[in-house]
N, C-alpha and C positions, 0 to 999 in steps of 0.2 A: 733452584740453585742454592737458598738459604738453609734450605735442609740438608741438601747436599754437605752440604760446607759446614753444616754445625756437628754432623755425622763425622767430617773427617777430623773437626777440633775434638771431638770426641772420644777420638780411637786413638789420637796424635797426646793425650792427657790421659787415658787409660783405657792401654789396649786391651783388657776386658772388660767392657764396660758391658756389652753385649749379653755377656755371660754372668757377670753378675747379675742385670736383670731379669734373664731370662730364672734362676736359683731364685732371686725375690720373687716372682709372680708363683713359681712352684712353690713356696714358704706358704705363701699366702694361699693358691688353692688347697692343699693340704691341710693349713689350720683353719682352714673353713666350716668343716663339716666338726671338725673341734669344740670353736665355738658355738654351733646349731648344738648339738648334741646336749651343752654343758646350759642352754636356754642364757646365753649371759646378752644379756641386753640392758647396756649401762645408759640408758636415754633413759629410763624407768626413775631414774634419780633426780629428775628435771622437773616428772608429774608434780602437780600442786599437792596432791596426800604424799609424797614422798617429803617436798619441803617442808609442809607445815611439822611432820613428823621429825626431822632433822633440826629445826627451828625449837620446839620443844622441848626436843632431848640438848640439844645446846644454852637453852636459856637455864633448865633443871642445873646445869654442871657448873652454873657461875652463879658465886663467889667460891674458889675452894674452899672447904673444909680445914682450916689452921688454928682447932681447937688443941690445946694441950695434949689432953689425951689421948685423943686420936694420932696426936703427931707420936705420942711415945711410943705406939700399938704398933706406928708404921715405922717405926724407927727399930724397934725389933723384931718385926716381921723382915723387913729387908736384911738385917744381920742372919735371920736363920734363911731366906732366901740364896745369899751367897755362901753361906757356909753348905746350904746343900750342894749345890756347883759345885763348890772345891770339891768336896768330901766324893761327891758321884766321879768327876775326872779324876782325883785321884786313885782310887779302887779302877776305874778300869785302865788307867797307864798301867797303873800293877800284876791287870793282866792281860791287857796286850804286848805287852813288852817280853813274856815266855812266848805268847802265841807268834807272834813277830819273827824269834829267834827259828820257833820250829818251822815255819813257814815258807824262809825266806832262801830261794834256790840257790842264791852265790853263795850261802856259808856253808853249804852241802859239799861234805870230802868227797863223796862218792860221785859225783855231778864233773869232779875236775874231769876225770874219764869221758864225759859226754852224757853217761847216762845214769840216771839215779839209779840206786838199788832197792829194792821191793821195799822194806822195812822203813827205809828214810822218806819215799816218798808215798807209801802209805800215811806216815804220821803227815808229813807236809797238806797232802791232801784233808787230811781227816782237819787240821787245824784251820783250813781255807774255810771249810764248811762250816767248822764253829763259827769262824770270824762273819760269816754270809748268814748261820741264821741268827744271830745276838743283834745285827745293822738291820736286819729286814723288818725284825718288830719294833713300830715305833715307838719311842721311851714313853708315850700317852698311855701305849695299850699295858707294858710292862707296869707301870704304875697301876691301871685298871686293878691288874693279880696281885700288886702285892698290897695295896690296901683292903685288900678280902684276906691276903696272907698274915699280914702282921700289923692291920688298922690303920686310923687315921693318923695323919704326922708325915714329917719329914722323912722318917726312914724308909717308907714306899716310895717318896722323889728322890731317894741317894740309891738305890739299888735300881729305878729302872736306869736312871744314866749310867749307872755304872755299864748296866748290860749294854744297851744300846751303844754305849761309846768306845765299849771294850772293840767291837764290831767296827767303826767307825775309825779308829787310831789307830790299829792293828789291819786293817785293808791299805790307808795310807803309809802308816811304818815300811810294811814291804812294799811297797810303787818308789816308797824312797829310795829305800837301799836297794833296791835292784836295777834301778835307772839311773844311777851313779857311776862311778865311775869304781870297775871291779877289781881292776888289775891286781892293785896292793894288796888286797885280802886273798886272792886268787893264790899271788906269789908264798904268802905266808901259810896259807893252809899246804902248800908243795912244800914245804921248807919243813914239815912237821909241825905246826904253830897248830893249836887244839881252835877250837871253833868261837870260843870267847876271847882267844887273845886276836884273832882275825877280824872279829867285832870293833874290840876295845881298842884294837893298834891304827885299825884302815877304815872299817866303813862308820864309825860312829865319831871320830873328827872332819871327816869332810863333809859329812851329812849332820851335822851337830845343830845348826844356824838352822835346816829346814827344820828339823823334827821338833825343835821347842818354836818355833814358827807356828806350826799347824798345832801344835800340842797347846800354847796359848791363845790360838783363834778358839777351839774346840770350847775352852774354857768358858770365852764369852758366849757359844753360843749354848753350855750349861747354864749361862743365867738366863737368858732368855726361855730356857725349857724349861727350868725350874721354877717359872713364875706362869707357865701354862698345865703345869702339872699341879698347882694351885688348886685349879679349878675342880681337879676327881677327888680333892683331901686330901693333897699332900703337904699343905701347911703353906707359910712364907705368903709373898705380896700379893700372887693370883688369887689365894682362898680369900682373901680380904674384897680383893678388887668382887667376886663372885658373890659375896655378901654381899656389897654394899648396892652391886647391882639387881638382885631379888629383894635387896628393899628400896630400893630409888630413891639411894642416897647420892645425887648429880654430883654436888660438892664434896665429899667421898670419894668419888671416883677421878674427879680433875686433879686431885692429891695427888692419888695414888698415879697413877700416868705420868704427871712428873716427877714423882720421884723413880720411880720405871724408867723413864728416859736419862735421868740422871746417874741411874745405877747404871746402866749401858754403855754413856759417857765416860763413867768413871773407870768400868772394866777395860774401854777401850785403852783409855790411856796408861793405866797399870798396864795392860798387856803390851804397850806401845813402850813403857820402859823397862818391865822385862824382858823385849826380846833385843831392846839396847844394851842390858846388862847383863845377858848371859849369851847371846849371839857373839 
C-alpha cells in the first residue's frame, strides 16, 4: 500500500514523472557504450601513483613566481593576448556581417512570392557553405596553417579566429534574424524599400540587444582561444604558460593561471557592461 500510495503522490506532483525516468535511464544506456569506448575511468585518480603525482605537481607550483620581470613579460603577454581576441573578432564581424546579409531568406525580394529565384538562392546557398566550412575547422587547426604560412607570432592567432568565428557569428547572425519577428521588414521590402533599408529600418533594431549579446560572448570566448592558440606559436599568455611548463617552472605557471583566470573575469565584466551600454 506505501508503494502504492507514494506512486499516486507521485503522478499527483508530476504527472510525467514516468516518463521522464524512463528518457533518464535511455540517456544513460546510450552514454554508456560512450564512456567504454572513450576508456574514461575517473577512479584512476584515487591510485596512490596518481596522488603522489598530483601531490608533486602541486607542491612544484607553490609559491608563485612574483619576480619583477617575469611579472612585466606577463603583463605584456596578456595585453598582446587580448589584443589578439579583439583584433580576430573583429576581422570576422567584418565578414560575417556581408555573409549574414547574403544568407539570410527574410531580406530576399524574390522569397516575398514564396519562392527564391535561381541566382539569389544560389548565392544564399553558396554563402551557408562558406559559413559551414570556416566553423567546421577548429581555430587550433587554422593556426597549425598559418604559422607554416606567415611564422611565429600573433598574426597566425588573429587570422585563425578570424576564420573560425567568421563561421561561428554568421551561422548565429542569421538564426537571429530569421527567428524574429519578420513582418516589418517583409512590409518594407513590398513597399519598394531596397534590402539595406529593410535591414537598417526592421530587422536590425529589434534584434540589436541579441546580436551584440552573442557578438560580446564570442569575444570572451576569443580570449580563452587565444591563450590555447599559445601553445602552436601564436604568441600571448599560452606560449608562456607552454614554456614554463617544458621547463618546470611550477611557480611560473600558478602566475600565469591567475592571471588567466583574472583576464576571463575581467572580459566577463567588460562584456557585462557593454552589453549594459549598448543593449
Amino acid at each position: 500500500m506505501g508503494a502504492v500510495a507514494s506512486s499516486a503522490d507521485l503522478r499527483r506532483r508530476d504527472p510525467a514523472w514516468l516518463g521522464r525516468l524512463f528518457w533518464a535511464g535511455a540517456a544513460c544506456v546510450l552514454l554508456a557504450p560512450l564512456f567504454v569506448a572513450t576508456e574514461f575511468r575517473p577512479w584512476e585518480l584515487l591510485e596512490e601513483r596518481s596522488l603522489q603525482a598530483t601531490g608533486r605537481f602541486a607542491g612544484a607550483m607553490l609559491p608563485p613566481d612574483l619576480a619583477g620581470g617575469f611579472l612585466l613579460r606577463v603583463a605584456r603577454e596578456s595585453w598582446r593576448t587580448v589584443a589578439m581576441a579583439t583584433a580576430g573578432v573583429s576581422l570576422a564581424f567584418l565578414a560575417a556581417a556581408p555573409l549574414t546579409f547574403v544568407s539570410t531568406r527574410v531580406l530576399s525580394i524574390s522569397a516575398l512570392a514564396g519562392r527564391m529565384a535561381i541566382l539569389p538562392f544560389a548565392l544564399r546557398l553558396l554563402a551557408r557553405w562558406l559559413l559551414i566550412l570556416l566553423r567546421s575547422v577548429p581555430e587550433l587547426v587554422w593556426a597549425l596553417v598559418f604559422v607554416r604560412v606567415v611564422g611565429l607570432g600573433p598574426t597566425a592567432g588573429v587570422l585563425a579566429i578570424a576564420l573560425t568565428y567568421t563561421g561561428m557569428l554568421g551561422k548565429v547572425y542569421g538564426e537571429i534574424l530569421e527567428s524574429g519577428e519578420s513582418h516589418a521588414a517583409q512590409s518594407l521590402l513590398r513597399n519598394g524599400s531596397s534590402r539595406l533599408q529593410a535591414f537598417f529600418y526592421a530587422l536590425l533594431p529589434q534584434n540589436a540587444a541579441e546580436l551584440i549579446s552573442y557578438t560580446v560572448f564570442r569575444w570572451e570566448c576569443a580570449i580563452r582561444s587565444s591563450v590555447v592558440l599559445g601553445y602552436v606559436g601564436a604568441g600571448g599568455l599560452g606560449q608562456m604558460i607552454d614554456d614554463s611548463t617544458k621547463s618546470l617552472e611550477g611557480g611560473q605557471i600558478t602566475t600565469l593561471l591567475l592571471v588567466f583566470v583574472a583576464l576571463v573575469a575581467l572580459s566577463d565584466r567588460v562584456s557585462a557592461w557593454l552589453r549594459r551600454v549598448l543593449g
